[in-house]
N, C-alpha and C positions, 0 to 999 in steps of 0.2 A: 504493500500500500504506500509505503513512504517511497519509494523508488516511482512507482505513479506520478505521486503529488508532485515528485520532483518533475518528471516530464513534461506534465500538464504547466508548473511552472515556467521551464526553460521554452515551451511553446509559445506561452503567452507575453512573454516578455520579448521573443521574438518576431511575434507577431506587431506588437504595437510600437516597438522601440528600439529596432536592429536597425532602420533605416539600409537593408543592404541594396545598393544599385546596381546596375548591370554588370561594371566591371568586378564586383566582388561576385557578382553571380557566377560570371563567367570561367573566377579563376574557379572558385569551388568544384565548376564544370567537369571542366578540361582539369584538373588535379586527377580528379575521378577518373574518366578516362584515360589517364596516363595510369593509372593504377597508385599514385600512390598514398605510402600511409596514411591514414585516415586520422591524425594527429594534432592537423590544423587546428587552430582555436576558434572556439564558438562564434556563432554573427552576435551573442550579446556580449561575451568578452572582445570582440573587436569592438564592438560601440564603444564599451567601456575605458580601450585600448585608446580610441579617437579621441573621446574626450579629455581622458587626461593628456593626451598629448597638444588638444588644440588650448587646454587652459597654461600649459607649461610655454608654449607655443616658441616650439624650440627653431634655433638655427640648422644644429648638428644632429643628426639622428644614426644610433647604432642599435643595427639588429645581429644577433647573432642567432644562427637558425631562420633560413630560409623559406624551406619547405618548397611549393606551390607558388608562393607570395601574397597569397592570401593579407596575413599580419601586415606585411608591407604596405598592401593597397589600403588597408584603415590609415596606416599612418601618413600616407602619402596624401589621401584626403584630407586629414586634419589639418596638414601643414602644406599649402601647395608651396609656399617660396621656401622651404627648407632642404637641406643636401640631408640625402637617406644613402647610407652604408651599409646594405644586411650581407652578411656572410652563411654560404651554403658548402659543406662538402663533398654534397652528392652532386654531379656531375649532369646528371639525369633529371632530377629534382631543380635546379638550376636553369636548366635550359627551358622547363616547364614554366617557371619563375617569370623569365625572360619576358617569353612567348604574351605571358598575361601581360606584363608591364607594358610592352609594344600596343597590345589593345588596347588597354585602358589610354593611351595616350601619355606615359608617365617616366618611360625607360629614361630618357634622357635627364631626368631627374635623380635617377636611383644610380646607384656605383655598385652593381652585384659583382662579389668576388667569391669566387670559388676556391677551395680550399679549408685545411684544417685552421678550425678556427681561433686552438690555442695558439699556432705560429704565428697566425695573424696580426693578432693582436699585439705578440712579441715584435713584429715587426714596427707594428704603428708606435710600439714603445719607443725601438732604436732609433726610430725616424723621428721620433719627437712630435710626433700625431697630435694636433691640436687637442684639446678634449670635447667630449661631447655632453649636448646639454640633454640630451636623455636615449636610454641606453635599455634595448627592450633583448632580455634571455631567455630563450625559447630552445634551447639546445641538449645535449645529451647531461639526463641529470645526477650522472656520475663524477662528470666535469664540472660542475656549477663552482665547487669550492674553486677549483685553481681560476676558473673565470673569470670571478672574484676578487681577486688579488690582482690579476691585470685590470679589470674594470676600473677598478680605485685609483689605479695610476693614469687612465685614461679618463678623469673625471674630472670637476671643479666641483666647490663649495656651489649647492643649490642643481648639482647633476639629478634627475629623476632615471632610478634603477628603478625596473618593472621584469621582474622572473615570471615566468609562467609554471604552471603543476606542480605546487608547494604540501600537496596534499598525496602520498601516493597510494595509487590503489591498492585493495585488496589486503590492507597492514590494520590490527588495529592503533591508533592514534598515537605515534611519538613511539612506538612499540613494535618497529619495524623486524620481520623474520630473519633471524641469521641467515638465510641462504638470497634475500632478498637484496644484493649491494646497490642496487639504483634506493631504493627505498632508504638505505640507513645513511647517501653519503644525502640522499634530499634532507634528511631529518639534522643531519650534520650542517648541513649549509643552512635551514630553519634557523640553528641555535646560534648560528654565527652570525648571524642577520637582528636576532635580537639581543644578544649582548655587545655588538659592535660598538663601540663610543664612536666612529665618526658617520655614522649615519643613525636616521631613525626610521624602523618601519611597521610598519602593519600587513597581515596577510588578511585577504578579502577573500568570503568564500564565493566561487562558481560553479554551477553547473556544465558540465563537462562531457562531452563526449555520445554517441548517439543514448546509452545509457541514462543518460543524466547527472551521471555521479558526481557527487559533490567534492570538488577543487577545491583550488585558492591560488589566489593572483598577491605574489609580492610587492609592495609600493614603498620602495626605499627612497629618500631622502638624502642626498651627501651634504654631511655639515659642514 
């Protein structure tokens, strides 16, 4: 019954308050048809994605975790005069990515780099990569901690950090299964994220997935 509730929830909110337009339809589409992972974030966690992004209303935008581009196309609405940097390592997934940005009318906007995303971001350190004013992690949640510690260095006081799937499934709560390492290193980056002294954050819970199941979106703060 609660798993219902939860549906009929995440319908109805999607219904009156996703605003998704064509080109977000579109990527959703064509992801699908390309077959893949079915991982992408919800059309009400993209709203909610847009909003905070068009109240922040950044210059610099980093994503890491590509996917489709789905995430990117909310961002990229929020903020039309902003530079968007998402990083994708699949190859495949990427090209998919592209493909949507080109529709949408937006590619020339977005800088997609392919490739491992921890180098990456080693690299934008070495290079002395400006920082960014908000900085959305949507990537493998094994790696979140080391991501983490580059982020920081790629950030300024008032940077908006946004993780995505802070909740992982099938654990109970904070109580992650030994055989489960995506779950305990999520649970690990959780705790680091609230004892940090140079940020502040709160985790927002969502519904997630055709499921419903109940997330949570990280909204960090750099001090």
């Amino acid at each position: 019954m609660i798993e219902d509730r939860n549906k009929e929830i995440k319908e109805y909110i999607s219904e009156y308050f996703s605003d998704e337009d064509e080109a977000l339809s579109n990527a959703k589409k064509s992801s699908h048809e390309a077959s893949l992972p079915k991982i992408a974030i919800s059309e009400n966690t993209g709203k909610f994605l847009y909003l905070l992004a068009k109240l922040k209303n950044p210059h610099r935008l980093l994503e890491i975790g590509t996917l489709g581009g789905y995430s990117t196309l909310w961002l990229a609405k929020a903020c039309p005069e902003a530079k968007i940097t998402t990083l994708e390592i699949n190859h495949e997934h990427a090209e998919v990515a592209r493909q949507n940005f080109i529709k949408a009318g937006v590619n020339h906007k977005i800088d997609l780099i392919v490739g491992d995303g921890h180098e990456i971001l080693k690299r934008f350190i070495s290079q002395n990569e400006a920082p960014f004013d908000l900085i959305f992690l949507d990537a493998e949640k094994e790696g979140y901690i080391d991501y983490l510690e580059d982020i920081l260095q790629l950030s300024k006081p008032g940077t908006l950090l946004i993780t995505d799937n802070l909740i992982p499934r099938g654990n109970p709560i904070n109580k992650p299964h030994d055989y489960d390492f995506k779950a305990i290193k999520t649970y690990e980056y959780n705790k680091i994220l609230s004892e940090h002294k140079g940020m502040e954050t709160i985790l927002v819970p969502t519904l997630n997935g055709e499921d419903s199941r109940i997330d949570a979106l990280g909204i960090s703060l750099i001090l």
